[in-house]
C-alpha positions in Angstrom: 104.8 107.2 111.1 107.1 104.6 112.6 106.3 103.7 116.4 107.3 101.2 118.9 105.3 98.7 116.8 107.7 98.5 114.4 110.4 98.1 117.3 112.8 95.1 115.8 113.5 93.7 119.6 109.4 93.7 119.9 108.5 90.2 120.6 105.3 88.2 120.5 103.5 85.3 123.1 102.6 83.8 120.0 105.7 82.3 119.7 105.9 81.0 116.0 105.7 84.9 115.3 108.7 85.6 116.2 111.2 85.2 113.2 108.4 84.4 110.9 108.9 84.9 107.6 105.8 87.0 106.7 103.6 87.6 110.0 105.6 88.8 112.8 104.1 91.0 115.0 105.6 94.1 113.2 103.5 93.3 110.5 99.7 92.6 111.8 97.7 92.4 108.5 93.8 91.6 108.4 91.8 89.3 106.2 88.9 88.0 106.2 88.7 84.4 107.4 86.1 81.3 108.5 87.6 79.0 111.5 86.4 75.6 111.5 82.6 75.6 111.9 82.5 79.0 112.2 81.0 82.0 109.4 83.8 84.5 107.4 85.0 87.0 110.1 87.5 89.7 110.7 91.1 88.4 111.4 94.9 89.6 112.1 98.0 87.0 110.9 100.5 86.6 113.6 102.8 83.8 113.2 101.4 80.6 112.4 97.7 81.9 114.0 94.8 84.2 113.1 93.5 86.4 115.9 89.6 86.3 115.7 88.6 89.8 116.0 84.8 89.3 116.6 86.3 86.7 119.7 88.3 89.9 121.2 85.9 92.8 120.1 85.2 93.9 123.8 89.1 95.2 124.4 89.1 97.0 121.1 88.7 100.8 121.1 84.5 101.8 120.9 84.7 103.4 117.7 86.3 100.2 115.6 83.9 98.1 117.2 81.1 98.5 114.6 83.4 98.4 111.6 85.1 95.3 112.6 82.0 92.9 113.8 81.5 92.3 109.7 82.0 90.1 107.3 83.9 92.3 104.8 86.4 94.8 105.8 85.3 97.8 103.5 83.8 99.8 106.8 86.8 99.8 107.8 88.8 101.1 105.0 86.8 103.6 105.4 87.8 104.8 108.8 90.0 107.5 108.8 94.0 106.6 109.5 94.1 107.9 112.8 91.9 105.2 113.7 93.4 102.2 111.5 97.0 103.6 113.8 94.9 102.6 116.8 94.0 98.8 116.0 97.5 98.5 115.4 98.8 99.8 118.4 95.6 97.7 120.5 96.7 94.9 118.5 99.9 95.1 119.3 99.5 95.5 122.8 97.7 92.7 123.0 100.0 90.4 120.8 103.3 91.3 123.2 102.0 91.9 127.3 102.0 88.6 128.4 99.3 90.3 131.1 96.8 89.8 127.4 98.0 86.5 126.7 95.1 84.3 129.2 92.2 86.7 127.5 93.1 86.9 124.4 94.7 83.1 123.5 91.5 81.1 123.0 90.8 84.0 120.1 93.6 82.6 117.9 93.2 79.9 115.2 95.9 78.0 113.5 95.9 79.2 110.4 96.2 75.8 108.3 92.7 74.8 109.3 91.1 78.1 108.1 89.4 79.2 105.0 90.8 82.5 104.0 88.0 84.8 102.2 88.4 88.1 99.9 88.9 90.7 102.3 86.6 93.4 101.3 83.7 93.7 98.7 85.3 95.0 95.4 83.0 97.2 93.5 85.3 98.3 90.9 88.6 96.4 89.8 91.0 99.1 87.9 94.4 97.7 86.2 97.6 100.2 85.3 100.1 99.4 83.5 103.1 101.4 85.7 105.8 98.8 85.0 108.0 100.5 82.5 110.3 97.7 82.2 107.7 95.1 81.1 105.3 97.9 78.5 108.7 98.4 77.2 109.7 94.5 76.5 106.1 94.3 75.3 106.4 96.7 73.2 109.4 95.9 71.8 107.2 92.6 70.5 105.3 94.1 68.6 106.9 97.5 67.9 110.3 97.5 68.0 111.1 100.9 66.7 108.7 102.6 68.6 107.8 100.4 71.8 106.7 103.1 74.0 103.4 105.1 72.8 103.9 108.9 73.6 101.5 109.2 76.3 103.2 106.3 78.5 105.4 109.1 80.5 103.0 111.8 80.6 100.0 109.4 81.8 99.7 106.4 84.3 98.0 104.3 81.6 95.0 102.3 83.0 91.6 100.5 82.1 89.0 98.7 83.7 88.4 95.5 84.6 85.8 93.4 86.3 85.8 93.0 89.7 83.2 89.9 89.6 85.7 87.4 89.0 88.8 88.1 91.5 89.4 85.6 93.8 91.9 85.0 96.8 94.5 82.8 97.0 94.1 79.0 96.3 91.4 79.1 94.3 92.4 77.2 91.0 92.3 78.6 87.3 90.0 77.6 84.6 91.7 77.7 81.8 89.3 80.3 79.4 88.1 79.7 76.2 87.5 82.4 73.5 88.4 83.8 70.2 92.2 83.6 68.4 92.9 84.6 65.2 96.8 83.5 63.6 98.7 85.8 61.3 98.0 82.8 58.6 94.9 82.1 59.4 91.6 83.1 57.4 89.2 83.5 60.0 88.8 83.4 64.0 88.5 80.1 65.6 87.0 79.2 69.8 88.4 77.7 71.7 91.0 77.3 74.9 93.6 79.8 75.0 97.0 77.9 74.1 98.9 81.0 75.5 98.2 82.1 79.1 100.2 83.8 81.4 100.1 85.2 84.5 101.1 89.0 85.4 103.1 90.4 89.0 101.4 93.1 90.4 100.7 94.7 93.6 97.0 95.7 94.2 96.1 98.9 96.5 92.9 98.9 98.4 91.1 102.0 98.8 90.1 103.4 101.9 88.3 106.3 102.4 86.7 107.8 99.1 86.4 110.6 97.6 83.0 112.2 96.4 81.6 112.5 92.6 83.1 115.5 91.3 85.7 116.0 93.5 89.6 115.2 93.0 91.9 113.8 95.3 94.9 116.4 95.4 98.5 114.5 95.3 99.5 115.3 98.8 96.4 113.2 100.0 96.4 110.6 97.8 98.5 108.0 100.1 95.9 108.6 103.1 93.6 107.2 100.6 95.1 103.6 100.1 94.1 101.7 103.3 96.6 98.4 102.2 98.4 96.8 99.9 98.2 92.9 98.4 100.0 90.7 95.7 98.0 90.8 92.0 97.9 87.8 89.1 96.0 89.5 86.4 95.8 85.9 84.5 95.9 86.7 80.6 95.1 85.0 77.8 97.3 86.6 75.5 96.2 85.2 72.3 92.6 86.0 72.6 94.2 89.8 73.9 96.3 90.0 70.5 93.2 89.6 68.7 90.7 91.9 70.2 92.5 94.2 72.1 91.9 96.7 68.8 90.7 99.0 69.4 89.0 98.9 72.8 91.8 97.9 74.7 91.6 93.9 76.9 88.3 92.1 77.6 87.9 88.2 77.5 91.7 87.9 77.5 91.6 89.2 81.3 88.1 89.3 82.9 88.0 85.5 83.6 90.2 85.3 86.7 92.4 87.8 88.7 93.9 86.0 92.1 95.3 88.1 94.8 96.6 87.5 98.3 94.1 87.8 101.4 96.1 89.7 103.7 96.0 93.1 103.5 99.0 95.0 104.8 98.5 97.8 105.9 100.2 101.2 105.4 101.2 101.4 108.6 103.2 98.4 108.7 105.3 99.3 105.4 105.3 102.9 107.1 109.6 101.7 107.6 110.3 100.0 104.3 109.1 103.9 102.4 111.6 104.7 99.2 112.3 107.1 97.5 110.5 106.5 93.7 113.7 106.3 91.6 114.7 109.3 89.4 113.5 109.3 86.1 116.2 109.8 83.2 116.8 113.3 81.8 115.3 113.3 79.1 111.7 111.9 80.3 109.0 114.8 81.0 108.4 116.1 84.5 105.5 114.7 85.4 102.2 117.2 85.2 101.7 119.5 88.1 98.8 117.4 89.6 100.7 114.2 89.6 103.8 116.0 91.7 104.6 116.0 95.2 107.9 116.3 96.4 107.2 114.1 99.3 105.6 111.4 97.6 109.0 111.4 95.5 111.4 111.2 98.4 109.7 108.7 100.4 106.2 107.5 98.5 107.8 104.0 96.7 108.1 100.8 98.4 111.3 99.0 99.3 109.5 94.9 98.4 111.4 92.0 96.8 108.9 90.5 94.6 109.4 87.0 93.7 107.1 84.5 91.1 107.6 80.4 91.6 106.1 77.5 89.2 105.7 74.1 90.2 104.4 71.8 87.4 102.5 68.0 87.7 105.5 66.1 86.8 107.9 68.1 89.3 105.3 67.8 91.9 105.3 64.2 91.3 109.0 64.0 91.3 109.1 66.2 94.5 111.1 68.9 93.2 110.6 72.4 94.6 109.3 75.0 92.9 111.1 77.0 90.1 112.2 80.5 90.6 111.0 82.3 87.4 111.4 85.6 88.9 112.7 87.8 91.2 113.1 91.6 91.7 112.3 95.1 93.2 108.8 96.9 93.4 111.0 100.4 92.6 110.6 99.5 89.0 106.9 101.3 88.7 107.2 104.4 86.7 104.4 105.9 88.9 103.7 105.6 92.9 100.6 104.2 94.2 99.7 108.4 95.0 100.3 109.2 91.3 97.7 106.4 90.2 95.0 107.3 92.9 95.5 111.1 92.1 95.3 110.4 88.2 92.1 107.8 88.9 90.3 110.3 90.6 91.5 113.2 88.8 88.6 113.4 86.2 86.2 113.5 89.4 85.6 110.1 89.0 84.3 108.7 92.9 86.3 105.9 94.5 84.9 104.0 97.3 86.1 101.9 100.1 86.7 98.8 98.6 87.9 99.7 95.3 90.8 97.5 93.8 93.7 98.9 92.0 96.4 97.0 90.3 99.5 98.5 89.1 100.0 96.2 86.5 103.1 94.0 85.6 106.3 94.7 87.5 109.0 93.8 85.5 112.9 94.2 86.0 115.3 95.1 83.4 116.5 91.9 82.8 115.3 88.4 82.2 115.8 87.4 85.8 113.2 89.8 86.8 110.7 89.9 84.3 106.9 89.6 85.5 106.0 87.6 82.7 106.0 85.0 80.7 105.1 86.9 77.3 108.6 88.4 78.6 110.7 85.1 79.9 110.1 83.1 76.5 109.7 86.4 73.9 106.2 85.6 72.7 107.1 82.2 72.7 110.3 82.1 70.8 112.6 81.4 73.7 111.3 78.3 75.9 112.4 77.7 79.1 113.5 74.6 81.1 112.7 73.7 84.0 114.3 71.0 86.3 112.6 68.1 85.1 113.2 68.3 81.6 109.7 69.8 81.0 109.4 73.3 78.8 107.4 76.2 78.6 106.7 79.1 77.0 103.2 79.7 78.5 100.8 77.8 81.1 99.8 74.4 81.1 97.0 73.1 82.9 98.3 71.7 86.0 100.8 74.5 87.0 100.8 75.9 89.2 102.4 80.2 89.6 103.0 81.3 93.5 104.3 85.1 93.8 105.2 86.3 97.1 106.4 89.7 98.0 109.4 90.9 101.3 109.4 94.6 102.7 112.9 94.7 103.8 115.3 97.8 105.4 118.3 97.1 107.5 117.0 98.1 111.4 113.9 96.5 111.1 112.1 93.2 110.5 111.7 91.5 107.5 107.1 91.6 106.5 105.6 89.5 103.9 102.7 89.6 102.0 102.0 85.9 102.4 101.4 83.8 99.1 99.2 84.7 95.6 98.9 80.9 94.5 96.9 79.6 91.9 96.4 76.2 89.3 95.4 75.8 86.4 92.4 73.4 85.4 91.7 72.5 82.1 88.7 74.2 79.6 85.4 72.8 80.7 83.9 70.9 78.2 
């Protein structure tokens, strides 16, 4: 559904939108945001700026009205598409005719000097595990003969996780403390993990739900996924290599999860649609439930995904950050339809809200690996980083930024803004 708002000669009043590197006006993404003094609120990035919805309310179409004046946007995930196509196209409007700009001006907010919010009450939190490239180099860890299970092609393998203790961007990292048990060692020990990481993902946001009971077929899955933000399922992977048997992750995950505020929307990634890449001969045809024909031609994304670490030392020496990672969102096995179909397949009820990670997106090679079980090999391999430092895992005091770029040749660049997060030490 591409429209004059994704028009690449579109321009903007708000001047430090135009060119931006993630919110020109083609993009328009909501959050939820406080402006100085003021109480968390509905908002759309634009440059530099967030637009106060709540401040603008009376020019927006009657029926958004109610779903909008909140503190959360999960109302209005719920609203069908045809109605999310018209805040984009009122925000739009209003973002371009200069006749808006006098009205609509004293809404905006530079967005330095506000606190960004989660952007929707998550009642469930469900993790995948769609990267093939990284459950293959983890599997090759710790099963090098056989490092993909037989379901892994037949099934987008998921599990759930706790949606309690997801936070947005910014908020720092405690590092968790729990159980680790060494190949050598006689018996568990507690205590701080001495090997996190952090994991690239994308999360979807579900928008309108689906009852108890009742599938979602694969030709509606997409209109089901009301946005799309960066993921950083932190792990602890010690604590995970001891009691992941036979139950699958717990304490090595549930601590902290960080994801970026914004949420961009379907509609303004409607140009950067893929095909999802070919799988090779010899892999199964996915079940008939899990295949559409047009989700295959057009239901990936076209995103460069890209994860940053900045440590004390370099930040005291004032080097920039180093470039871990970088490479392409086409390396999910399964598109976001497949894992909403296969969620709700069993009849089990998604709601507005709902927060779905893919899990790690890894490339085929080490310079686009999603990981840093993956970059070092378990810990074998350390790297270096500009100031002399190494790692293999996270220290307290890094800090991992991942950002994400729809780009297509026609059309303007969209980001997803930044998924940044520190790590503080244990307490105690």
């Amino acid at each position: 559904m591409i429209d004059h708002t994704h028009a690449a000669d579109l321009q903007s009043w708000v001047t430090s939108a135009n060119g931006h590197a993630a919110f020109p006006i083609q993009n328009l993404p909501l959050g939820i945001f406080s402006p100085p003094g003021g109480g968390p609120r509905a908002g759309v990035a634009i440059g530099d700026y967030i637009l106060d919805i709540k401040a603008i309310i009376d020019i927006l179409p009657i029926d958004l009205q109610a779903a909008l004046n909140q503190t959360r946007l999960n109302s209005f995930f719920a609203l069908p598409t045809v109605l999310r196509r018209e805040l984009r196209k009122a925000m739009s409007a209003s973002l371009s005719d200069l006749a808006c700009q006098a009205a609509v001006e004293p809404a905006l907010h530079p967005m330095a000097a506000c606190e960004l919010h989660l952007p929707a009450t998550i009642g469930d939190y469900t993790d995948f595990y769609v990267g093939i490239h990284h459950a293959t180099h983890v599997g090759q860890l710790f099963r090098p003969d056989n490092p993909l299970l037989p379901n892994y092609k037949y099934v987008p393998i998921g599990y759930h996780g706790r949606a309690s203790s997801i936070r947005p961007s910014g908020v720092p990292v405690l590092r968790p403390v729990g159980q680790t048990k060494g190949p050598q060692d006689s018996e568990p020990v507690f205590g701080p993990t001495r090997r996190l990481d952090y994991e690239l993902e994308l999360g979807l946001w579900i928008g309108e739900g689906n009852e108890l009971g009742e599938p979602i077929p694969i030709g509606q899955a997409a209109g089901h996924i009301a946005g799309f933000c960066l993921l950083n399922d932190w792990s602890a992977r010690d604590f995970q290599a001891w009691e992941y048997v036979p139950l699958g992750p717990f304490l090595a995950k549930n601590f902290h999860s960080t994801i970026s505020p914004w949420v961009i929307t379907p509609e303004a990634l409607a140009p950067f649609r893929t095909a999802q890449p070919m799988r090779d001969a010899a892999d199964p045809k996915p079940l008939p439930y899990l295949w559409d024909e047009q989700d295959q031609a057009g239901g990936a994304l076209s995103l460069d995904l890209s994860v940053t670490l900045s440590t004390t030392c370099m930040r005291d020496q004032g080097l920039p950050d180093f470039a871990l990672s970088h490479g392409p969102s086409s390396n999910m096995y399964w598109t976001p339809a497949q894992i909403v179909t296969h969620h709700a397949s069993n009849g089990c009820n998604l709601q507005p809200g709902d927060l779905l990670g893919t899990g790690t997106i890894s490339g085929p090679d080490r310079s686009a690996y999603g990981s840093l079980l993956e970059i070092s090999r378990g810990g074998a391999e350390p790297i270096t980083l500009p100031s002399g430092e190494q790692r293999t895992f996270l220290e307290d005091g890094d800090e991992v930024v991942l950002t994400a770029t729809a780009q297509r040749e026609g059309f303007v660049p969209i980001g997803f803004g930044e998924c940044r997060a520190r790590i503080l030490p244990a307490k105690g």
